[in-house]
Every structure is written in structure tokens, then in C-alpha cells.
N, C-alpha and C positions, 0 to 999 in steps of 0.2 A: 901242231898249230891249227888241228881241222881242217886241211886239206888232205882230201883222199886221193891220189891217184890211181888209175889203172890204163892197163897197158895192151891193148888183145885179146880183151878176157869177154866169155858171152857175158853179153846180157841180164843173164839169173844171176850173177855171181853179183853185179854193181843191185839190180834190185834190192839180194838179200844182204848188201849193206844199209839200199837206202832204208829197209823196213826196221831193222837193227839199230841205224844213229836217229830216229825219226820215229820209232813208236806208231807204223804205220802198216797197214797190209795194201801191197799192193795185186793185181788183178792184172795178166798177162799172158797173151797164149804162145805154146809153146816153139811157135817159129820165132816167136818176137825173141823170145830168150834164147834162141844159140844165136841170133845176133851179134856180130862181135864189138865191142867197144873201148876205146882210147879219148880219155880225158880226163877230168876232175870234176869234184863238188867240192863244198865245205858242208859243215856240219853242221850250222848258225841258223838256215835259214830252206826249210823244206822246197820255197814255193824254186827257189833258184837250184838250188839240188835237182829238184825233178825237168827245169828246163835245160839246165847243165845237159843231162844225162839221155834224156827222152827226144829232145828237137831234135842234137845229131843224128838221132838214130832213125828222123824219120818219122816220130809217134807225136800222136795229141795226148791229154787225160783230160782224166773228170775226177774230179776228189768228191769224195762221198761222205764225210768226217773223218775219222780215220782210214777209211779206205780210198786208193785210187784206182781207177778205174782205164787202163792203156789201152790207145785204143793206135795201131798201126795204120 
């Protein structure tokens, strides 16, 4: 149905989804990815994906066009 869950998992693992369902490279340093994270996105709509995923954790971005840009 395009909702992802996860469950505990860093960081790097929910990114190299969002960059996989989303056609996008994101930019992120390496404390920020062993991060741990529990929640969802959906697959529909990048801008909600990345607040989904990035607010909990504490992070702003900057989208570049295809890149974003995380910034902790």
C-alpha cells in the first residue's frame, strides 16, 4: 500500500530507502546515520517522507534538486 515501516533500524538503512523509492541522493554525516529510527513514510510524496523520517530524528534539510542536503 506504500507505507514503509521500520522499526530500530539506523538511520542509513531508512535514507537508502528514501533515495531508492524517491530517485534522490541524499547528503548525511555519519553520526546522523547510526541514528536509530522507528516510524513510517509512504512512497507518494517525497516532501512528507523526508519530514516523516528527518524531524523525529532531530534534522532540518535543504533539497538541492535531486539532492538533499541533512543537516542535524
Amino acid at each position: 500500500d506504500g507505507l514503509l515501516l521500520f522499526e530500530d533500524v539506523p538511520a542509513s538503512m531508512v535514507i537508502d530507502e528514501l533515495e531508492r523509492q524517491f530517485g534522490v541522493t541524499i547528503q548525511a554525516d555519519e553520526a546522523f546515520k547510526r541514528k536509530k529510527y522507528t516510524g513510517s513514510f509512504r512512497n507518494d510524496n517525497l516532501e512528507d517522507a523526508l519530514q516523516s523520517v528527518l524531524l523525529p530524528l532531530g534534522a532540518t534539510y535543504v533539497v538541492h534538486g535531486k539532492t538533499i542536503e541533512v543537516r542535524p
